[in-house]
C-alpha positions in Angstrom: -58.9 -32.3 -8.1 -56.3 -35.1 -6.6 -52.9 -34.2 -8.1 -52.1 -38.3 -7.0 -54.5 -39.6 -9.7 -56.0 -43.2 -8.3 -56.6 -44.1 -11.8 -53.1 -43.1 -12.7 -51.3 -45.5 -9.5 -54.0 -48.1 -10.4 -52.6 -48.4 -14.1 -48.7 -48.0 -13.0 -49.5 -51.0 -10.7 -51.1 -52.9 -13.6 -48.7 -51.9 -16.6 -45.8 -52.6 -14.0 -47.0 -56.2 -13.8 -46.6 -56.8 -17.6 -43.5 -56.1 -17.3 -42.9 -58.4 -14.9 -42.1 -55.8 -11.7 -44.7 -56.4 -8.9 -44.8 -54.1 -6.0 -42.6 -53.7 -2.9 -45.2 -54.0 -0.3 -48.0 -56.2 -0.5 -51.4 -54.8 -1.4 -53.7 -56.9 1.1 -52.7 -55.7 4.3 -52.8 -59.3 6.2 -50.1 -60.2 3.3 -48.5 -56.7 4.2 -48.2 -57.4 7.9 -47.1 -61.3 7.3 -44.1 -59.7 4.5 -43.0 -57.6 7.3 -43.1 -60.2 9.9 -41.1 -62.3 7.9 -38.1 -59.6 7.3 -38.7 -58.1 10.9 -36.9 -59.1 14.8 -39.3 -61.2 16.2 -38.9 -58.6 19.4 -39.6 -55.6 16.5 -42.7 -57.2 15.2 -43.9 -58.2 19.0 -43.8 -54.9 19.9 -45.2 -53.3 16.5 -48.1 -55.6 15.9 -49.1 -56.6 19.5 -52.1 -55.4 21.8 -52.6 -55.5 25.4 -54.2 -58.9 27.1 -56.0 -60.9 24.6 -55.7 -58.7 22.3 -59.9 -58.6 22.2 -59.6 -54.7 21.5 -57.6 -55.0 18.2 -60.5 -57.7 17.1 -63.1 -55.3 18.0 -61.6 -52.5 16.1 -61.9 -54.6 13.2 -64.9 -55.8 13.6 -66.6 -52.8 14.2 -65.9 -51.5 10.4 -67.7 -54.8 9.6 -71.1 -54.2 11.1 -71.5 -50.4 8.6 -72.1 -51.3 4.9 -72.0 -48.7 2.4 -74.5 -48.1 0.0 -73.1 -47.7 -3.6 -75.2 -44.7 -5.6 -75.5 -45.1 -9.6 -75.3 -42.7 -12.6 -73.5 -39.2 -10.5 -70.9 -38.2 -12.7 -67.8 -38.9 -11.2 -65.3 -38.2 -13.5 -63.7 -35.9 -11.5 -62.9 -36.5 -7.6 -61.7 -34.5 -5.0 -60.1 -35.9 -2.1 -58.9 -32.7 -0.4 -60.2 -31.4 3.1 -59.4 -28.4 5.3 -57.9 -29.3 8.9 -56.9 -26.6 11.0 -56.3 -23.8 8.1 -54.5 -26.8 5.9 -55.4 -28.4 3.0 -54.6 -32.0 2.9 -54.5 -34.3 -0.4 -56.3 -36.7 1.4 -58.0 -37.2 4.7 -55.9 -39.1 6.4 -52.6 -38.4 9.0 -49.7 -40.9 9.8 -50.2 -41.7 13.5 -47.2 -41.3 15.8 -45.0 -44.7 16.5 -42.4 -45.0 18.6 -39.0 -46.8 17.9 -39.2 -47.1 14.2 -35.6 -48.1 14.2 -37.0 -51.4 15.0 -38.5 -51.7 11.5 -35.5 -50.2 9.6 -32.2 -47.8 10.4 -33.9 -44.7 8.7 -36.7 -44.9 11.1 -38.6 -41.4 11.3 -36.6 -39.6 8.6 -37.8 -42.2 6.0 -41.3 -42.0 7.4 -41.2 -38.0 6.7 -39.9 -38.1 3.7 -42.2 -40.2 2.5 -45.1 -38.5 3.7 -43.8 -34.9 2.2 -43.8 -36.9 -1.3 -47.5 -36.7 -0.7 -48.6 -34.2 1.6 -49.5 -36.2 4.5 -49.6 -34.9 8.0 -46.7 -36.9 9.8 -47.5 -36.7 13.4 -44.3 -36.9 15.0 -43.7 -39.7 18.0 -42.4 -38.7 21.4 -41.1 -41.8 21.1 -39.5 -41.3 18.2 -35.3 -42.8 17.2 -35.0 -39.5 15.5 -35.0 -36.3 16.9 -37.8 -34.1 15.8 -35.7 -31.3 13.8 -33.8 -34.1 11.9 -37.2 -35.4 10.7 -38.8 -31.7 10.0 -35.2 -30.5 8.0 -36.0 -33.9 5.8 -39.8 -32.8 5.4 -38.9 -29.1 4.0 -42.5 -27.9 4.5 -44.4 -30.3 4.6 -47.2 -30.6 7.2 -46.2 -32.3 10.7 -47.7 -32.3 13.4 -46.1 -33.1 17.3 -47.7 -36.2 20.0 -46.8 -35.2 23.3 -46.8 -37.7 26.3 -47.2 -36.1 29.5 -44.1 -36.3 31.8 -43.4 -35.6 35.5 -41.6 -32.8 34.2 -43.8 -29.9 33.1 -40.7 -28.3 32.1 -39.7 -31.2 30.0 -43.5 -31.0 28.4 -42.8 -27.1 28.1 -39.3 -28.0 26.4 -40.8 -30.6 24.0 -44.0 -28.1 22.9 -41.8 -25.1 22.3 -39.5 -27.3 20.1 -42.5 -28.7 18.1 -43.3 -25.4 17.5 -39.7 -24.3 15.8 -40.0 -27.3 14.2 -42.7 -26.2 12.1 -44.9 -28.9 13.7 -49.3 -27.2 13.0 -50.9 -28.8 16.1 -49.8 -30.9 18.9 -51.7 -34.0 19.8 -51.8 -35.1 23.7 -52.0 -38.5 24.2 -54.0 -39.1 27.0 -54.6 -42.9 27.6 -50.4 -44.1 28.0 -49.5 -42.7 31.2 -48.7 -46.0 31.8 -47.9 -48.7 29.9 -50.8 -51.5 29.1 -50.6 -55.1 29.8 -49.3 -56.2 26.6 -48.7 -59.6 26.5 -46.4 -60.3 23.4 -43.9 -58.1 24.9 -44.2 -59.5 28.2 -43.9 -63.0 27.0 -40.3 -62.4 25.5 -39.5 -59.6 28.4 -38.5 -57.0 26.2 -39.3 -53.0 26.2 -37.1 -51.3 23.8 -36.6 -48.2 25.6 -33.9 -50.0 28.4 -31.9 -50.4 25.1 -31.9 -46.8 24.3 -34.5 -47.3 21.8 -37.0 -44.9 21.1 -35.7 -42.0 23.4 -34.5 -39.9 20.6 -36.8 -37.0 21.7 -35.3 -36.6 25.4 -31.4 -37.6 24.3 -31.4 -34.1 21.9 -33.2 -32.5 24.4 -32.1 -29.4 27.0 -34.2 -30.1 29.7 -34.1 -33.7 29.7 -30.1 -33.5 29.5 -30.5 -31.2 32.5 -32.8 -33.4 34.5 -30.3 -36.2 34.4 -27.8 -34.7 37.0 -30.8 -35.4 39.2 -31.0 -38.9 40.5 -33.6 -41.2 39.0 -35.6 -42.8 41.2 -37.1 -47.1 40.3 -35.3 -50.2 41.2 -31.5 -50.1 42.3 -31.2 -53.9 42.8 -27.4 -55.6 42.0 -27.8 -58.2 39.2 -25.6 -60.8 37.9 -24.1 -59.7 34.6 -25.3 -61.7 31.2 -24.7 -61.3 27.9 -28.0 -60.0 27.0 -26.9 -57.1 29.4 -24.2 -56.5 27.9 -26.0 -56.2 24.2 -28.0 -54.1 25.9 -26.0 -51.7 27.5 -24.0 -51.9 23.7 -27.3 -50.5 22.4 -27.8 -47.8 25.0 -24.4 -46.8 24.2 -24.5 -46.5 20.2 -27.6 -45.0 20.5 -27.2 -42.2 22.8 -25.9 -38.8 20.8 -22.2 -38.0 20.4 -19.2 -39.9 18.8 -16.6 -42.2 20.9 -17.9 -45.5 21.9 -15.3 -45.7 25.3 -15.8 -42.0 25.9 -19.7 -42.4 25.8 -19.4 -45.5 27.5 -17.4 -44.0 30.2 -19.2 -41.0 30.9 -22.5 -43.0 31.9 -24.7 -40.8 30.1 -26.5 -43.5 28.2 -26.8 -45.1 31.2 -28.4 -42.4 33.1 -30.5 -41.2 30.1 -32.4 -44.9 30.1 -32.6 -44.9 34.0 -34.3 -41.0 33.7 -36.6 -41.7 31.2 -37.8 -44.6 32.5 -38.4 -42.7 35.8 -40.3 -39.4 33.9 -41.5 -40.4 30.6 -45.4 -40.7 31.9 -47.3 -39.7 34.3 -51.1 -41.3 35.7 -51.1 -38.4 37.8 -52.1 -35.8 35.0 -55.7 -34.3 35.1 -58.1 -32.4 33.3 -56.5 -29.4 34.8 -53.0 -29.7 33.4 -54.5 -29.0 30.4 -54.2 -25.0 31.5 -50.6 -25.1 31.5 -50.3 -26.6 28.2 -52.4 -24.3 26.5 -50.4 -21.6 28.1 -47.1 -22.8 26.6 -48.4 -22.7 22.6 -51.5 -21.1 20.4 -51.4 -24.1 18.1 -54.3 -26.2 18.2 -54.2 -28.9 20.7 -55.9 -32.1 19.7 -56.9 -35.0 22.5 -55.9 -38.3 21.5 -57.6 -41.2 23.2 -61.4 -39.8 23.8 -63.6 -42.7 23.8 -66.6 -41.5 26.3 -68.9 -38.4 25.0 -68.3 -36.7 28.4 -64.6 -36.9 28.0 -65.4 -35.0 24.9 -67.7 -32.7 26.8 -64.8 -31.9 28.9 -62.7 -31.6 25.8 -65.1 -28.8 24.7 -65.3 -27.1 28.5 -61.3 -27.2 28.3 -60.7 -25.0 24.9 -59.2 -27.9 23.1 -59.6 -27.8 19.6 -59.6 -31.1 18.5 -60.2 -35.0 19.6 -59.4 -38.1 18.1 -60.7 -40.8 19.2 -58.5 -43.3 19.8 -57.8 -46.2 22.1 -54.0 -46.7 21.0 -54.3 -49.5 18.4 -55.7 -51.9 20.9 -52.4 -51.6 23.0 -53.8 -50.8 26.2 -56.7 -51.6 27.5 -58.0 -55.1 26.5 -61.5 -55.4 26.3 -62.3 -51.5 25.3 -64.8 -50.2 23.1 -63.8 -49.6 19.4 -62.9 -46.3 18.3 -65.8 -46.6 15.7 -68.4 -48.0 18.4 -67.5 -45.0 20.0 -67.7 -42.7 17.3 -71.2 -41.7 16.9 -71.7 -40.7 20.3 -68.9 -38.1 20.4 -69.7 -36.9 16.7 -73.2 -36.2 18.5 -71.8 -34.4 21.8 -69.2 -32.5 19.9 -71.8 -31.1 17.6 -69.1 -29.7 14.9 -68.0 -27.8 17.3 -64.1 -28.9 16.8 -63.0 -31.5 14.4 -62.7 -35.1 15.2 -60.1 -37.4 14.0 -60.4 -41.3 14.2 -57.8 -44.4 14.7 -57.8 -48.0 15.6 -57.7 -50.7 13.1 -58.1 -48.1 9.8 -56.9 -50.8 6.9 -58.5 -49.5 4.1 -60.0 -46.9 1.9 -63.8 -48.4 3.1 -63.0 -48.1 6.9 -61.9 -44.4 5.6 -65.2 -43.8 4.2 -67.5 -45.0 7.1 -65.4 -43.4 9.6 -66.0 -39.9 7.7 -69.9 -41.0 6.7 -70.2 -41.5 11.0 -68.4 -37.6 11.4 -65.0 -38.1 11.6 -63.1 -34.9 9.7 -59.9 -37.7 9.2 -58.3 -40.7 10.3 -55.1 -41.6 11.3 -53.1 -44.7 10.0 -50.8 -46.7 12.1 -49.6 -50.2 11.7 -49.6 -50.3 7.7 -47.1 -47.4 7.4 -44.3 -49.5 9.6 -45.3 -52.5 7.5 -44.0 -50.4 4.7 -41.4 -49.4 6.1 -39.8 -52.5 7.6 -40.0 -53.9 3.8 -38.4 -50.8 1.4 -37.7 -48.2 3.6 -38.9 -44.5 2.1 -40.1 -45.8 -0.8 -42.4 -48.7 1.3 -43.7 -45.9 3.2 -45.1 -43.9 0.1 -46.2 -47.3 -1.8 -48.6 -47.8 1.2 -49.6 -44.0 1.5 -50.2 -44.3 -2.4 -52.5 -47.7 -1.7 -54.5 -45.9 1.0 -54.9 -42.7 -1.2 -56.2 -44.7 -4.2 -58.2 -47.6 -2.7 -59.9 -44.4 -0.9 -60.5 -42.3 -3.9 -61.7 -45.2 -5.8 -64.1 -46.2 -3.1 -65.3 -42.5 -2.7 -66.2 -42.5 -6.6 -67.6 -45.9 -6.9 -69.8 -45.2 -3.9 -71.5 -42.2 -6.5 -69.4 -39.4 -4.5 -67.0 -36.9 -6.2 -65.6 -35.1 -3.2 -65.4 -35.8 0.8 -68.2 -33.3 1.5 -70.3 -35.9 -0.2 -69.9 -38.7 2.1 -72.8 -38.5 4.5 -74.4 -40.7 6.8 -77.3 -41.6 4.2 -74.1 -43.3 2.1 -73.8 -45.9 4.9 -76.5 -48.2 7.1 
């Protein structure tokens, strides 16, 4: 039975409106992401919201819920509902994960800490960004013990990747997630347009600034683009920002060292790699036994492969439509890899998940759980924490009721037949 009754949030929401409080994040989620543009940077929501090119894979994520319709059943006694599954020796209220994004400090100061807090409330896998503005043990020591989980991009370094698993691993974090389709950065035109990355600002680098490796890898020179530019004032803002945002106290002292400068230029240099290949897969399974899930299969061979490497998970991904414009929707490519993977390993699902329907086709089509992006920073940019768990609370109800309505009382009860 759900401890986080839907019928119970339903009513708060209702009886709350008689007495005249509404709630602090929009319901509808295009009211949701228009709230948050409207209290957002127009760089922070660019970089939040946007996809790569036209943005033609974001529609198709969308669109691909569209073309499944489920098929309510009548008269099956569901009183009671269960919403619990069991993911990799867990059991989760719900079955759904918070999907890693970087630089949350854009939405609001509390960035990652508010995000996990919020999620412990309910018992919701956090999957901590390598990108994060907070490093990961400040975000686990706010969980407690709450499930998290750790996304690992694949640097230059192996030692750095080494560094950042065995640190996952003291933090408590159940599984790390490899994402596989970022080893370099998409085409995405919003960003472009206003010529911003957050990174050169010291955004988002919070991972490699607390990290021993990384700290050691700056004494070695970076290698990119040395040219002399004229000085602006936007430089100067930025260089501000990679100051106040690298660890340590002393503005002039920071500032003087040149370690926020050199942290930005080694990053930028290391943080990916296109070289990676199946094979480097070895030495990350060497470095931790937690389960190591594949983020960004899309093909059924790639999830062959998956199998033939001794991964134990994939989720099927293609980044929130943020790099590759023009790719096939997660859901399209669902099916195919449910059918190749055979139940062999559990498959997780993202890309355009805005509500407790896309929930349930995704698990009626074989997905164990999905993984919710964009909403979650919505909620965040608006209250903080507490936006955070109003939008987990939404998810978990709208799913629940949906589940139930459908003429299912538990997860296990969402099959293929319940959808056409």
């Amino acid at each position: 039975m759900n401890s986080f009754s839907a019928i119970d949030w339903q009513k708060k929401i209702y009886l709350n409106g008689f007495w005249g409080k509404t709630p602090k994040v929009k319901i509808d989620i295009q009211k949701l992401e228009e709230a948050a543009r409207q209290v957002m940077s127009p760089k922070a929501f660019a970089y939040i919201a946007g996809g790569a090119g036209t943005e033609s894979t974001m529609r198709a994520n969308r669109e691909a819920f569209e073309k499944y319709k489920i098929i309510p059943r009548m008269l099956k006694n569901v009183g009671e509902r269960d919403t619990r599954i069991e993911l990799f020796g867990q059991t989760l209220p719900a079955p759904f994960l918070l999907s890693p994004i970087g630089v949350l400090e854009m939405a609001h100061a509390e960035a990652d800490v508010a995000v996990g807090r919020a999620a412990a409330q309910l018992g919701v896998p956090y999957i901590f960004s390598n990108q994060a503005s907070r490093p990961m043990e400040e975000v686990a020591e706010a969980m407690g013990g709450a499930p998290r989980w750790f996304q690992l991009y694949w640097s230059k370094s192996n030692e750095l990747v080494a560094s950042f698993v065995h640190r996952a691993e003291r933090c408590g974090c159940k599984a790390i997630v490899v994402t596989l389709d970022t080893t370099m950065l998409g085409w995405r035109t919003r960003d472009l347009d206003i010529a911003y990355l957050p990174f050169l600002e010291g955004k988002g680098i919070a991972q490699y600034t607390s990290d021993p490796v990384f700290k050691k890898l700056m004494d070695e020179p970076a290698t990119g683009e040395k040219a002399k530019r004229e000085i602006s004032w936007q430089a100067i803002l930025g260089l501000v920002s990679m100051v106040n945002r690298y660890p340590g106290n002393g503005f002039f002292k920071k500032l003087r060292s040149g370690l926020p400068v050199r942290a930005v230029q080694q990053f930028t240099s290391i943080y990916s790699n296109p070289c990676t290949t199946w094979g480097d897969l070895k030495f990350l399974r060497e470095q931790t036994k937690l389960p190591i899930i594949l983020k960004g299969i899309l093909h059924p061979d790639d999830a062959r492969k998956a199998l033939d490497f001794g991964m134990d998970g994939i989720l099927v991904s293609n980044h929130g439509g943020r790099q590759v414009d023009g790719s096939i929707s997660t859901f399209e490519a669902l099916p195919a890899i449910v059918e190749t993977v055979n139940e062999k390993i559990p498959i997780l699902l993202d890309s355009g998940v805005r509500g407790g329907a896309d929930i349930f086709k995704a698990l009626a089509l074989g997905a164990r759980a999905v993984c919710i992006g964009r909403p979650y920073v919505y909620g965040l940019a608006l209250a903080g924490e507490e936006g955070v768990y109003e939008v987990l609370r939404n998810f978990m109800t709208d799913f629940e009721l949906t589940m139930g309505l459908a003429g299912c009382k538990n997860v296990s009860e969402i099959t293929r037949e319940t959808i056409q």
